[in-house]
N, CA, C and O atoms as a GROMACS GRO file, in nm:
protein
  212
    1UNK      N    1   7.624  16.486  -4.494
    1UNK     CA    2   7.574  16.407  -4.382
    1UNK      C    3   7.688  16.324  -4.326
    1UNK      O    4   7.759  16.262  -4.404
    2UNK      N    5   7.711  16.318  -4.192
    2UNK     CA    6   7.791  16.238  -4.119
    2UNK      C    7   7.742  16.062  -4.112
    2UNK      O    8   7.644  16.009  -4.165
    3UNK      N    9   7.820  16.018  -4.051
    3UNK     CA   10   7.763  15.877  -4.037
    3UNK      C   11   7.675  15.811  -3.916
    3UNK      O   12   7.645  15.693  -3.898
    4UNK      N   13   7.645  15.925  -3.841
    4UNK     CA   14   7.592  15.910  -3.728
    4UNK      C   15   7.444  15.904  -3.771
    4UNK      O   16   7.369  15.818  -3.724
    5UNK      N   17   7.381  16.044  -3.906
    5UNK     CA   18   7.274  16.056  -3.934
    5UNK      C   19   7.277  15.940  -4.045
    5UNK      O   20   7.178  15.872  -4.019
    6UNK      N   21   7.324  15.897  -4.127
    6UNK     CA   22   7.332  15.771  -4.213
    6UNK      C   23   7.290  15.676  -4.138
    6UNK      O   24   7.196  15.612  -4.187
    7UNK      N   25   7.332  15.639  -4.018
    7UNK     CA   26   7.292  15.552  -3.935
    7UNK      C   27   7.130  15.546  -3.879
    7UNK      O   28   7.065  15.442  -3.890
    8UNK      N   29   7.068  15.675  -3.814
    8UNK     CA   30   7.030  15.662  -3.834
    8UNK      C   31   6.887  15.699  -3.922
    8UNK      O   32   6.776  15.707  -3.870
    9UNK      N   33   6.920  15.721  -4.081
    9UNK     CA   34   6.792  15.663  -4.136
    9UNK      C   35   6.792  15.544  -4.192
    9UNK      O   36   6.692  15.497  -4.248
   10UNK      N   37   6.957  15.454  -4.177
   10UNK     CA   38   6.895  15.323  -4.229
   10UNK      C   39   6.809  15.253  -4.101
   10UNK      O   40   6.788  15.133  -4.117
   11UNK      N   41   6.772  15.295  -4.013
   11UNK     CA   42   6.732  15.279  -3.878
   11UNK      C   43   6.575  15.290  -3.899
   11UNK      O   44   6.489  15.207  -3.869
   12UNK      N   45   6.559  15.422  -3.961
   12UNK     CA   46   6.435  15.467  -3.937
   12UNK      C   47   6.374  15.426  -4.121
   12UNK      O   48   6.423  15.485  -4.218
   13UNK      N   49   6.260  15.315  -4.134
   13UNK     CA   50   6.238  15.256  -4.303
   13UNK      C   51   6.152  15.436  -4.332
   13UNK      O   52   6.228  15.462  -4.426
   14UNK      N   53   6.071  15.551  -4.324
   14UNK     CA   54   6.036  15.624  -4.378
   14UNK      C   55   6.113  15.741  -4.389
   14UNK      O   56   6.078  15.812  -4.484
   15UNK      N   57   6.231  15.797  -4.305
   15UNK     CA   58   6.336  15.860  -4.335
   15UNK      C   59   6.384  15.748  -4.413
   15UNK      O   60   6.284  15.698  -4.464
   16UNK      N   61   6.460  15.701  -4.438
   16UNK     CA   62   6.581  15.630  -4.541
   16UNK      C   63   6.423  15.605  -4.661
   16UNK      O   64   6.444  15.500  -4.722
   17UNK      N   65   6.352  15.636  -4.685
   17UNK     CA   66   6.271  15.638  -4.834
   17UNK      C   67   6.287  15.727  -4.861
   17UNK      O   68   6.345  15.743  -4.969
   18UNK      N   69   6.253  15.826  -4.794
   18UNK     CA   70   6.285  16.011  -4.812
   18UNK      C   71   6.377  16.045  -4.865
   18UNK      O   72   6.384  16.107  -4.971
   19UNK      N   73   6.476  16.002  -4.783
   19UNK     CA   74   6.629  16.024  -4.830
   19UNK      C   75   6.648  15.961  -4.962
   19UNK      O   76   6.676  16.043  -5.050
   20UNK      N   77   6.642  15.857  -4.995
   20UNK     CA   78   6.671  15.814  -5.140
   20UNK      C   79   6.597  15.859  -5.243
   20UNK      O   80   6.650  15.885  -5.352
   21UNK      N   81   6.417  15.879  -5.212
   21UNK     CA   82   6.386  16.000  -5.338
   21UNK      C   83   6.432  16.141  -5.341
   21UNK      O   84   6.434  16.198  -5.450
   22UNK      N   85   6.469  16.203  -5.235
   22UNK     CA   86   6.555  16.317  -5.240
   22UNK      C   87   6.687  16.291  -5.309
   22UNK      O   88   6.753  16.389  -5.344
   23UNK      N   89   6.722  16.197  -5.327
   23UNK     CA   90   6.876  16.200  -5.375
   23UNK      C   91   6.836  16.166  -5.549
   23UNK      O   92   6.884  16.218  -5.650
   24UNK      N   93   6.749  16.075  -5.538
   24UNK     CA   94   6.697  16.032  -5.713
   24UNK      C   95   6.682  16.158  -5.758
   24UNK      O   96   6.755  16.194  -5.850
   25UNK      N   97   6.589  16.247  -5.704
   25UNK     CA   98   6.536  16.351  -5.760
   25UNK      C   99   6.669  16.490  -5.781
   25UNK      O  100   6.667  16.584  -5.861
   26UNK      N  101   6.749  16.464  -5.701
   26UNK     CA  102   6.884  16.535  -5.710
   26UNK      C  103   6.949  16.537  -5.824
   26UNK      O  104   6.983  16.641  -5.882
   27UNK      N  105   6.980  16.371  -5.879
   27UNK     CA  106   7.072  16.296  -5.919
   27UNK      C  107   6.998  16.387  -6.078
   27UNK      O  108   7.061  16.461  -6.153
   28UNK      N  109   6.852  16.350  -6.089
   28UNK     CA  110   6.776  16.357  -6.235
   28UNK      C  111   6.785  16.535  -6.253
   28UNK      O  112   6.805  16.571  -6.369
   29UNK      N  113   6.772  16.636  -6.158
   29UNK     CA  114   6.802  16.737  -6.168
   29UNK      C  115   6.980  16.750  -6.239
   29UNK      O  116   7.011  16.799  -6.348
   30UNK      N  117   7.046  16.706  -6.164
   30UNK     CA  118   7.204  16.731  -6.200
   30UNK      C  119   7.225  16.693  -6.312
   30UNK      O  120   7.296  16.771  -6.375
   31UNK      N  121   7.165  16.535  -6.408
   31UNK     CA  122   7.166  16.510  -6.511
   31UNK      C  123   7.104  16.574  -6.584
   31UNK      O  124   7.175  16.596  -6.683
   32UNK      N  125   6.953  16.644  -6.598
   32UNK     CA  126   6.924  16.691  -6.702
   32UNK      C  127   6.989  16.860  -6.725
   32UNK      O  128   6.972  16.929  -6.825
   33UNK      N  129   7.066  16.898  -6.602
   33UNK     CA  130   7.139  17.070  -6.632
   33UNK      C  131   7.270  17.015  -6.707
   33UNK      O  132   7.333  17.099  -6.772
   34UNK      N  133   7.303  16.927  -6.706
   34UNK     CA  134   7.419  16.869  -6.750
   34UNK      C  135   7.393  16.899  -6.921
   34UNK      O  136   7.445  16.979  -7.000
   35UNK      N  137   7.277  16.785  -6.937
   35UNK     CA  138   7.294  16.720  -7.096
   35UNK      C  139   7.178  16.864  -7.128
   35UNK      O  140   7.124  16.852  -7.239
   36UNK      N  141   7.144  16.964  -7.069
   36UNK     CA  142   7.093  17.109  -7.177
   36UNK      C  143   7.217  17.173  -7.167
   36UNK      O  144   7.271  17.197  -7.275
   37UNK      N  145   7.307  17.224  -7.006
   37UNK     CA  146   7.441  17.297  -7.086
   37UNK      C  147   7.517  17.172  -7.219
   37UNK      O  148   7.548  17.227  -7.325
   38UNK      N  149   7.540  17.038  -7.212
   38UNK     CA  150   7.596  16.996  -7.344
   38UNK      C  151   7.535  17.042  -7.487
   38UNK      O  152   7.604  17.085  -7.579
   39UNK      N  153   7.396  17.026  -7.488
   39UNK     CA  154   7.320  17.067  -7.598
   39UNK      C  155   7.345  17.211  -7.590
   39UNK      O  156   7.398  17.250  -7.694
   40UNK      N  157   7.329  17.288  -7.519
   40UNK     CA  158   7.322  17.484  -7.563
   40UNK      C  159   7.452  17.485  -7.568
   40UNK      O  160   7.465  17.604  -7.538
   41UNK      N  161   7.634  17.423  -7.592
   41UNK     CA  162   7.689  17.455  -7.585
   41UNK      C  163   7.736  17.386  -7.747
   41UNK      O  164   7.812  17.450  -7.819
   42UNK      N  165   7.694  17.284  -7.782
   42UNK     CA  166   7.739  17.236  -7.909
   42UNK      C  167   7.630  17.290  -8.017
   42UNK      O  168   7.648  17.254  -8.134
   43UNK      N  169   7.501  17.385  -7.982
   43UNK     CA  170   7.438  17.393  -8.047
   43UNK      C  171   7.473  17.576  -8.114
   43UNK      O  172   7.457  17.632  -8.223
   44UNK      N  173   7.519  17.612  -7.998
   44UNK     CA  174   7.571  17.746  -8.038
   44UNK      C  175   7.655  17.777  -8.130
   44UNK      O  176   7.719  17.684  -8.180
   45UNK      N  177   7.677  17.907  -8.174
   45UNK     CA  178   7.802  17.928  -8.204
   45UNK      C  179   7.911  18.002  -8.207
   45UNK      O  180   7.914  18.072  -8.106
   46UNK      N  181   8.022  18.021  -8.289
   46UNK     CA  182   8.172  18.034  -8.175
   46UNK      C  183   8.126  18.208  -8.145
   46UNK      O  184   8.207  18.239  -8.058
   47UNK      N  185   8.064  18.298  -8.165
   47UNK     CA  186   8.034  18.422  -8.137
   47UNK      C  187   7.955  18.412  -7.975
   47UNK      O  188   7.977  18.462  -7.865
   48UNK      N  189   7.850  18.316  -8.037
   48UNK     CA  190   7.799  18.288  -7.867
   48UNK      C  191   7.866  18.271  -7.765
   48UNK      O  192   7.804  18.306  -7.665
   49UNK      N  193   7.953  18.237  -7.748
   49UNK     CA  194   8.028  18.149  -7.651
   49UNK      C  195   8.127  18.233  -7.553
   49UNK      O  196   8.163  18.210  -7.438
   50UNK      N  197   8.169  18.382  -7.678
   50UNK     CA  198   8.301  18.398  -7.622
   50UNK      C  199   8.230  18.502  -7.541
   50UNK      O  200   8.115  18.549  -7.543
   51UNK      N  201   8.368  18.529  -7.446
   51UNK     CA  202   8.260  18.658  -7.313
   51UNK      C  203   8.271  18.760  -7.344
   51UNK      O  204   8.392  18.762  -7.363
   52UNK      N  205   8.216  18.910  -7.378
   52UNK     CA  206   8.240  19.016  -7.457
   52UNK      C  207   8.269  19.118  -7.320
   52UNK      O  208   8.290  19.239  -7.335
   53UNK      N  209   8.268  19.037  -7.158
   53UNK     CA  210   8.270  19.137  -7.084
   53UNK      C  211   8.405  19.152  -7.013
   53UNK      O  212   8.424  19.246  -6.936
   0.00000   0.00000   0.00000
């Protein structure tokens, strides 16, 4: 997003709500693919891991 549309949804109060649960809901997506690849990657082992292709 440019700063023109930043502008305006701090402009508009039900766009700029939108926008920030879209971004929460982003943020909690990106964190929880994060901490399962950490877990499926320390939980594996060294056979799993390597690429056989």
């Amino acid at each position: 997003m440019d700063v023109v549309n930043m502008d305006r949804c701090t402009q508009q109060p039900r766009l700029y709500v939108g926008m920030v649960l879209l971004l929460i809901f982003a943020e909690v997506l990106g964190l929880y693919g994060t901490i399962v690849g950490i877990l499926m990657l320390t939980r594996s082992g060294m056979d799993v891991t390597e690429c056989v292709y």
